[in-house]
N, C-alpha and C positions, 0 to 999 in steps of 0.2 A: 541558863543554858537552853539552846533553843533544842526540842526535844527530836526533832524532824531531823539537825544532823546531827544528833546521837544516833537515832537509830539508821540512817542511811550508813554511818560509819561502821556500826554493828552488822548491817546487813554487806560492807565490802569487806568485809576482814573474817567476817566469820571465828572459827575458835582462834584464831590466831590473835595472843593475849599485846603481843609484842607489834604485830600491824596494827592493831588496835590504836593502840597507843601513840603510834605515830603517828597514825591517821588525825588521832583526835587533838593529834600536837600540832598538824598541817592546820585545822581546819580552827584552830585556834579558840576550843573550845573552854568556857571560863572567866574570858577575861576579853572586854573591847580591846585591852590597850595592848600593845604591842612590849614583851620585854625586852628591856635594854638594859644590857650592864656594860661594866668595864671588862674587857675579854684583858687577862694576864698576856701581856704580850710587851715583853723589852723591847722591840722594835719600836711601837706607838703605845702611845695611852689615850687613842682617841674611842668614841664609844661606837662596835659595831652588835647589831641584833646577835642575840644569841640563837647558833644555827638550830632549826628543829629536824633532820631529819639525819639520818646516819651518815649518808651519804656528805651530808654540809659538815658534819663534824670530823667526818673522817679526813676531809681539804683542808680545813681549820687544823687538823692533829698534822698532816703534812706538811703544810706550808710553814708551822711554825717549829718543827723539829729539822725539816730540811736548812730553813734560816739562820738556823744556830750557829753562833760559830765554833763551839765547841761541845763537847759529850756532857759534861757538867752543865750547862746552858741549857742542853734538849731538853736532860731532864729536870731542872726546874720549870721552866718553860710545862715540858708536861706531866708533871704534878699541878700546877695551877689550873691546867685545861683542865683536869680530871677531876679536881676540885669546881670547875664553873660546872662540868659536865653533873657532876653529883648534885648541887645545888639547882641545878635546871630538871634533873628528875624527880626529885621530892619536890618539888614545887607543884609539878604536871603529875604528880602521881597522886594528892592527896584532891585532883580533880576527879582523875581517872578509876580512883576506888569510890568515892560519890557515885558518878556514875557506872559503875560495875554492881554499887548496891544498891542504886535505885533500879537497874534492869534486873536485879536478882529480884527485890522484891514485887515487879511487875509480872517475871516469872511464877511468883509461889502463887501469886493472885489469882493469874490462869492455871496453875495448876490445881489450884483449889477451886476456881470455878468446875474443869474439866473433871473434878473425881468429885463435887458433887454432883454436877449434869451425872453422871455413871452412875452414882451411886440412885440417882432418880431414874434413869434409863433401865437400871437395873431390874429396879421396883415395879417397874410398868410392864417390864416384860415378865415378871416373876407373875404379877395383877392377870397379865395376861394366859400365862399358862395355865394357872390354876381356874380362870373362867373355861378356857377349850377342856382341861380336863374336870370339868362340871359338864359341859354340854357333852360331853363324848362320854360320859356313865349316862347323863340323862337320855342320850341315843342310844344308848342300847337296851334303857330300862326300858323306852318305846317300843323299840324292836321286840323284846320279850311278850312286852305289852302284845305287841300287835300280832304276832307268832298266835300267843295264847286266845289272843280274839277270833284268829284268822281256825284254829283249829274248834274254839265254840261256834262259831259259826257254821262249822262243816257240821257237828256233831248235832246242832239241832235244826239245818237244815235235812242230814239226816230221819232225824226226828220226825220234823213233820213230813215229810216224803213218806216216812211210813204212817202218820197217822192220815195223811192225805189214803193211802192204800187201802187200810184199815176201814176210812168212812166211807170210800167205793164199794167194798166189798160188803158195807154194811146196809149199802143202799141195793146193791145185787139180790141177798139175801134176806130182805124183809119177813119171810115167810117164818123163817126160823123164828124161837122165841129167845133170846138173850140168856134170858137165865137156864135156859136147858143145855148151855154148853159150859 
């Protein structure tokens, strides 16, 4: 089966199980060789293609009920048709579920690619979040950090501003003796 017109067949017909299938009846998927049977028909017993589209069978069911010459005639006549008609769909159908379940299983393959990728996608994003909320506690324990630096800092900038004051004043004062105050 050439796989390129499966899938263009897939891609015209879309969910449509039934264009499907005549698509993939037209396009004579399965088999090089052309079938040919004996088509029931009391007029000839010469050998025509058997029709593949609804439309051909439907001319085929016309032409050979209008020909009759009589009511009992039509319908043997089409009982036979309907018998090759059967016989031409189980034929084309045990192509047609092949192909239905090799595109199914091409189906689960990517579906199971795409819910592992997700399930990986998933991972990386979860990897992800939990790094940002590692660095967004460690920012703030900064921040605390630097709060708590930012007010030692003032405290013994403080400090020495006063012992800066202190040594001025001690240098003012030499006279005095330390221990007398």
């Amino acid at each position: 089966m050439e796989k390129e017109l499966v899938d263009r067949a897939f891609q015209e017909c879309g969910d449509d199980l039934g264009s499907l299938i005549n698509r993939l009846t037209q396009l004579d998927i399965g088999s090089s060789q052309t079938d040919v049977h004996h088509l029931p028909s009391s007029s000839s017993s010469q050998q025509v293609a058997v029709p593949r589209t609804g439309s051909e069978w439907a001319e085929l069911f016309a032409s050979e009920i209008t020909s009759a010459p009589n009511m009992n005639e039509a319908k043997e006549r089409t009982t036979r048709l309907l018998g090759v008609l059967e016989n031409s769909i189980r034929s084309n159908e045990g192509d047609a579920v092949k192909i239905l379940e090799k595109e199914n299983l091409m189906l689960r393959h990517k579906l199971e690619k795409a819910t592992s990728n997700g399930i990986i996608f998933k991972q990386v994003v979860s990897k992800l979040l939990e790094g940002r909320r590692g660095m967004m506690e460690e920012l703030e324990s900064l921040r605390h950090k630097s709060k708590n630096l930012e007010s030692d800092n003032y405290v013994l900038s403080m400090h020495l501003r006063q012992a800066m004051m202190t040594t001025q004043n001690k240098h003012i004062s030499t006279n005095f003796l330390p221990d007398l105050f």
